[in-house]
KEVOLUM-566181 format. One record per residue (C-alpha): x, y, z; residue in one letter. Coordinates in nm, 4 decimals. Example, Ala and Ser with C-alpha at 12.3 -4.5 7.8 and 13.67 -1.06 7.14 Angstrom:
2
1.2300/-0.4500/0.7800/a $
1.3670/-0.1060/0.7140/s $
***
This chain:
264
0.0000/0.0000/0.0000/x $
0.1311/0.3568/-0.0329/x $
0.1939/0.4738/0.3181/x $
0.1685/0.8425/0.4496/x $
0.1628/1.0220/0.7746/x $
0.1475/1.3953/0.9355/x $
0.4796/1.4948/1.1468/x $
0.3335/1.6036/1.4222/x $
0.6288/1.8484/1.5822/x $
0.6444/2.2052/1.7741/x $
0.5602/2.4833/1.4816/x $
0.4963/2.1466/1.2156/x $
0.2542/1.9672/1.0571/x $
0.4218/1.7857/0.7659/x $
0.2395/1.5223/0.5312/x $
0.4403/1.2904/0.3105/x $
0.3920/0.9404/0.1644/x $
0.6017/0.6236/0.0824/x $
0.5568/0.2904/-0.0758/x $
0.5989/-0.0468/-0.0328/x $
0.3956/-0.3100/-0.2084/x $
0.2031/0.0045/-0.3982/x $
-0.1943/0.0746/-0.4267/x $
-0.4690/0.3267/-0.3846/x $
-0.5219/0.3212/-0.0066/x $
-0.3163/0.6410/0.0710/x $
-0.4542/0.8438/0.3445/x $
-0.6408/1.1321/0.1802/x $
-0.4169/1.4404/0.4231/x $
-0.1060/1.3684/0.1972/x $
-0.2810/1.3952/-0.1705/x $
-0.2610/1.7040/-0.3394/x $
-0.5258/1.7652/-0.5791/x $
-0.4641/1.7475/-0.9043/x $
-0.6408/1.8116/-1.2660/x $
-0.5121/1.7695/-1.6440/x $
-0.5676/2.0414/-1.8274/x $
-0.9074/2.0392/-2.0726/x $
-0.6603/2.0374/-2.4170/x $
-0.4461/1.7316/-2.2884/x $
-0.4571/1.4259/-2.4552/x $
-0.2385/1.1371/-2.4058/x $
0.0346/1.0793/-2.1760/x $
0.2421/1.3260/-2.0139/x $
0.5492/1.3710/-2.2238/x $
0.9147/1.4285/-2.0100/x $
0.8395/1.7939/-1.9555/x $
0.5451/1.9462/-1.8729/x $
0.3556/2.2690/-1.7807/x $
0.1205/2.3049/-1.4666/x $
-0.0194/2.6178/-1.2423/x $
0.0038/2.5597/-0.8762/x $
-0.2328/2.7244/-0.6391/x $
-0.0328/2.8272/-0.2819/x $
-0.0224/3.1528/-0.0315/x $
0.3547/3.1465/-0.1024/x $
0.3489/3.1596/-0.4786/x $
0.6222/3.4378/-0.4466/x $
0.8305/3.2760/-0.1832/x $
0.7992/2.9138/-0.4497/x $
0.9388/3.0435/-0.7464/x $
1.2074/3.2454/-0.5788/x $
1.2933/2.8735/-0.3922/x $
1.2956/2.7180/-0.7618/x $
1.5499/2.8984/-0.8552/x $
1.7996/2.7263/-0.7125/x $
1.7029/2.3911/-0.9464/x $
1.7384/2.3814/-1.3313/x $
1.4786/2.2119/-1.5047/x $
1.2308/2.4457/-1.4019/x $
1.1004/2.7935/-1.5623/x $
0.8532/2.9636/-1.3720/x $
0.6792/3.1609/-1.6244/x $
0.4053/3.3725/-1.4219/x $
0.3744/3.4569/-1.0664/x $
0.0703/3.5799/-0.8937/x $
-0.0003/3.6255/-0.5703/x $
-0.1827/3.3180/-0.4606/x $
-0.0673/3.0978/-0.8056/x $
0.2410/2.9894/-1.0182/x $
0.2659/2.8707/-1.3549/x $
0.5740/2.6531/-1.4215/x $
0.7177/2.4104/-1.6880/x $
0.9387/2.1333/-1.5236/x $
1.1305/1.8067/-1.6432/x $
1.0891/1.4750/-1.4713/x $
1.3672/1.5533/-1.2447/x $
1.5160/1.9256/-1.2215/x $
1.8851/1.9553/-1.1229/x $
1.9961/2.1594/-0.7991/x $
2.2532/2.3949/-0.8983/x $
2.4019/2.4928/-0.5646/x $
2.7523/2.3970/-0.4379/x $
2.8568/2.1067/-0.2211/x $
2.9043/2.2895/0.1184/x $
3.0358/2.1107/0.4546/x $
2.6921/2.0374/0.5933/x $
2.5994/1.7932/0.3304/x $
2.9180/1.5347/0.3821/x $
2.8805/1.5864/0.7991/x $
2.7593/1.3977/1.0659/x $
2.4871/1.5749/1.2338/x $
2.1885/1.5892/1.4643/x $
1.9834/1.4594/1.2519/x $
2.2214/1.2590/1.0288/x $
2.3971/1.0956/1.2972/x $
2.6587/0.8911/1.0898/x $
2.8400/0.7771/1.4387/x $
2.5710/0.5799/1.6522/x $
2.6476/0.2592/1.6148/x $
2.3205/0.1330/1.4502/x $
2.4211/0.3588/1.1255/x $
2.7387/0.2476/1.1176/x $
2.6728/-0.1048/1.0986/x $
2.3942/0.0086/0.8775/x $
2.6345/0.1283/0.5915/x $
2.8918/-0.0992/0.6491/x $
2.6952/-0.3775/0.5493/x $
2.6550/-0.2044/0.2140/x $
2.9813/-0.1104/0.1821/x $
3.0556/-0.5291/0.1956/x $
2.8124/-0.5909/-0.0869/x $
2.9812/-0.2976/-0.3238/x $
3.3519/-0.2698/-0.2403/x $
3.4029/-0.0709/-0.6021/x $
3.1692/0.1807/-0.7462/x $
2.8391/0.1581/-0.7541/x $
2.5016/0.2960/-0.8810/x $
2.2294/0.5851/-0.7744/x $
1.9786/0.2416/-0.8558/x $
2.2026/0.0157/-0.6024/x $
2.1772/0.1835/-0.3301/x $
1.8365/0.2894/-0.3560/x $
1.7537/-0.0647/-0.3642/x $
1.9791/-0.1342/-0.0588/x $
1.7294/0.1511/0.1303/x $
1.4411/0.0458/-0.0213/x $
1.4898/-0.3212/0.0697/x $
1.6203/-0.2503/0.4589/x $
1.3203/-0.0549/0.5360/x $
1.1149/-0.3642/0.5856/x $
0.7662/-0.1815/0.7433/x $
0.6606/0.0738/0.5420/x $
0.4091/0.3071/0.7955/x $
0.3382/0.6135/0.8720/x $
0.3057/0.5898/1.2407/x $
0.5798/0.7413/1.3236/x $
0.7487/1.0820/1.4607/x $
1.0239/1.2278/1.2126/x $
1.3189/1.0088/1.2944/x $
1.6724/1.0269/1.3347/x $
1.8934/0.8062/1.0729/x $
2.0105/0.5919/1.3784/x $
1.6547/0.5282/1.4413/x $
1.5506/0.4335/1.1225/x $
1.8511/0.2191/1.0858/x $
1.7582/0.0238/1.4157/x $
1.3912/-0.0274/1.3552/x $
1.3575/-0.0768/1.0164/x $
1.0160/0.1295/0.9761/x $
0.9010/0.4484/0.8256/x $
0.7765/0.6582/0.5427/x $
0.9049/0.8922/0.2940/x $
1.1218/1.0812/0.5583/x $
1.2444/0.8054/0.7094/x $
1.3874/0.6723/0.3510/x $
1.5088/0.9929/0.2773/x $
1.6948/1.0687/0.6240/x $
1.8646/0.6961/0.5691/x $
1.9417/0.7176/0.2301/x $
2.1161/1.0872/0.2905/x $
2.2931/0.9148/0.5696/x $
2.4310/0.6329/0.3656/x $
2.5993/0.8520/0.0911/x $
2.7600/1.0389/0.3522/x $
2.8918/0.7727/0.5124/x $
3.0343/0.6543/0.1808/x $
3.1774/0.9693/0.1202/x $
2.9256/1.1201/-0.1413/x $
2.6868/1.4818/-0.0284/x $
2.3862/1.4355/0.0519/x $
2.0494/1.6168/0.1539/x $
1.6774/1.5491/0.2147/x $
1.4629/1.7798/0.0326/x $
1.0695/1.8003/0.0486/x $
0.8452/1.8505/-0.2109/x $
0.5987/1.7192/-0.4455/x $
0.5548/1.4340/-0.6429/x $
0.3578/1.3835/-0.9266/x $
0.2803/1.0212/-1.0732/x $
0.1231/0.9308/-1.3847/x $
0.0325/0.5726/-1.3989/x $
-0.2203/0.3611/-1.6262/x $
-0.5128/0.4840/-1.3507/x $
-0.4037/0.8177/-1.3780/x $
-0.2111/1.1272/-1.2710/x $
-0.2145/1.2142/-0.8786/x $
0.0255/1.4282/-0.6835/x $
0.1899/1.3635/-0.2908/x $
0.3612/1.5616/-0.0450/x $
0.6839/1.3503/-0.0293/x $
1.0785/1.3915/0.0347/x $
1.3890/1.2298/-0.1099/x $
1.7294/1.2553/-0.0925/x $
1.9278/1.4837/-0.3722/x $
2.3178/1.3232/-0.3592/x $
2.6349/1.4526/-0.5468/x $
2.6960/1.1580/-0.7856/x $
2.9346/1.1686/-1.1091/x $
2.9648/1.5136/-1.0473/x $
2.6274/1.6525/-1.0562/x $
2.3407/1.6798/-0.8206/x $
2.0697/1.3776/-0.8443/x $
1.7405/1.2618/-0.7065/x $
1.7642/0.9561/-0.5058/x $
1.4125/0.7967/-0.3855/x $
1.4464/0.5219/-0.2656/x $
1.0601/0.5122/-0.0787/x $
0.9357/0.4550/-0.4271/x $
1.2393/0.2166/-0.5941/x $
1.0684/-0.0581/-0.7768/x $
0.7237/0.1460/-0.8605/x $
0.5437/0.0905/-1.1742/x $
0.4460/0.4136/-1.2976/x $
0.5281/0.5528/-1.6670/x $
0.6579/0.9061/-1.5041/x $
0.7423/1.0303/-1.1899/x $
0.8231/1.4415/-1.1634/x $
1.0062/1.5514/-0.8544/x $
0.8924/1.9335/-0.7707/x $
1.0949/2.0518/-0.4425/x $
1.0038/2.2928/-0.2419/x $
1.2806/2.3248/0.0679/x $
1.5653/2.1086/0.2137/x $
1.7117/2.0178/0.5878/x $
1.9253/2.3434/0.6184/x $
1.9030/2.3416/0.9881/x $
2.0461/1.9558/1.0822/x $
2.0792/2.0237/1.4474/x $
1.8224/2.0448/1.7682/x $
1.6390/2.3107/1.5528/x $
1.5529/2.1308/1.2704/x $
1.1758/2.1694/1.3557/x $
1.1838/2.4946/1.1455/x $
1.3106/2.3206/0.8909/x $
1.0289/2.1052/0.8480/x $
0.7911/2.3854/0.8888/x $
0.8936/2.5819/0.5819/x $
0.8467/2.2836/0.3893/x $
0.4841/2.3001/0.5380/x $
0.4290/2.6303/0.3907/x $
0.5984/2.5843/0.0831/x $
0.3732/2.2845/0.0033/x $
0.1412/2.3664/-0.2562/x $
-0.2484/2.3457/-0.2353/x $
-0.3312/2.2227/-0.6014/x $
-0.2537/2.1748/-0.9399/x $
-0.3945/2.2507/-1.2668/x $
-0.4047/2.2932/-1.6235/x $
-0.1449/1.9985/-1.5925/x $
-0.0138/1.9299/-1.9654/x $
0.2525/1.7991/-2.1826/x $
0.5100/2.1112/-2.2759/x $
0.6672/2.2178/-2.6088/x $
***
C-alpha cells in the first residue's frame, strides 16, 4: 500500500507518503489535488507545464530557482505557472553540511554504522544511484506512517518508516560513503495507467558523477510511466532546531494543481 503520515512536531505539521507493495489506499491528508488540463490528450510527455495554487506563490518560485529544469513563467499572488522536467537539477555547491555527521544525520551511533557498512561489503568498487536505492528500499522492511520524524540511527535500528524516514537513511548512507547528501521536500507527481495524482513527499538529492541527483528510494521498484520531482525546501538546519526546517516545507507545500499538460 502507499503509506503516508502527518509529522506532528512544535511549529509542524508535515504530510508525506512512501511505498511499499504500492496501491490506492493512501490516506487522503497527503494527496494534493490534481487536474489535467481540458486540451491534454495522451500521456504526459518528459516535460510538462502546470499552475500551482499556494499563499507562497512568491516565496515558491524564488525557492525554484535554485534547481534547473524548471522555468517559472508567471507569478501571482496566490498561483504559479511553471514548466518542469521529470527531475530538475539543484545547482548549488557542495558545502560542509551535506558530507557531515549531524543531529539529525547521525553517521556515528552505532546502529548507522553497521547500517552502511553492510553495504559497503556488498559494493567494495563503485556503484550505482539504482544500487543503493535498492539497498534503502529493501532494509526498510515496514513501510508506515506511524511514526514521529526520525533520526537516521533510528531508522537504521527499527527498520520502519515513510518517505522521511527513507530519505533521512538514504542521505545518511551517501555520507557515510563519502558522497553529499540532503533530504529535500516537495511534491511528487505520478502518472500511472489509472491516472495522474500528486503527494507531499521527500527524497534525498546526492552529489553523484559530479552533478546533483534525485535519489528515492521510498518509491524504488514502482510501476508508474513518469514520476516528476517538484521541491520545495531542504534540511538546512540539521541540528536540535531542525523543527523549522520542516515547517517551511509546510508552507511551501502547494495546495493544487492545474491545467497539468505535456510542454513544447
Amino acid at each position: 500500500m502507499i503509506s503516508c503520515r502527518k509529522h506532528v512536531l512544535p511549529l509542524v505539521l508535515l504530510s508525506c507518503f512512501a511505498t511499499a507493495t504500492y496501491g490506492q489506499s493512501d490516506p487522503s491528508f497527503a494527496n494534493v489535488a490534481i487536474s489535467l488540463s481540458e486540451d491534454h490528450e495522451g500521456a504526459l510527455g518528459e516535460r510538462i507545464s502546470l499552475t500551482l495554487s499556494s499563499n507562497s506563490a512568491q516565496k515558491i518560485a524564488q525557492t525554484l530557482t535554485q534547481w534547473s529544469g524548471i522555468e517559472v513563467q508567471h507569478v501571482a499572488k496566490d498561483a504559479l505557472t511553471l514548466t518542469m522536467v521529470l527531475r530538475p537539477e539543484y545547482q548549488g555547491e557542495v558545502i560542509k553540511q551535506y558530507t557531515s555527521a549531524s543531529f539529525v544525520i547521525d553517521l556515528d551511533e552505532d546502529s548507522t554504522t553497521q547500517f552502511t557498512a553492510a553495504f559497503a561489503t556488498q559494493y567494495t568498487g563503485p556503484f550505482s544511484v539504482e544500487e543503493a536505492e535498492k539497498y534503502v528500499s529493501e532494509y526498510i522492511d515496514d513501510t508506515t506512517y506511524i511514526h514521529g520524524f526520525n533520526f537516521a540511527s533510528t531508522v537504521a535500528r527499527e527498520k520502519s518508516g515513510d518517505c522521511t524516514e527513507f530519505a533521512v537513511l538514504t542521505t545518511a548512507l551517501m555520507r557515510a560513503l563519502g558522497k553529499p547528501g540532503r533530504v529535500v521536500f516537495g511534491t511528487v507527481i505520478i502518472e500511472d495507467e489509472v491516472g495522474v495524482t500528486a503527494y507531499g513527499h521527500a527524497w534525498t538529492e546526492v552529489w553523484h558523477d559530479n552533478k546533483w541527483q534525485v535519489m528515492d528510494a521510498a518509491l524504488y521498484g514502482l510501476d508508474a510511466n513518469k514520476r516528476f520531482y517538484l521541491p520545495g525546501s531542504v534540511i538546512d538546519n540539521e541540528g536540535p532546531g531542525y523543527g523549522m526546517s520542516l515547517a517551511t516545507g509546510t508552507i511551501l507545500m502547494p495546495v493544487k494543481f492545474y491545467d497539468v499538460k505535456s510542454a513544447s
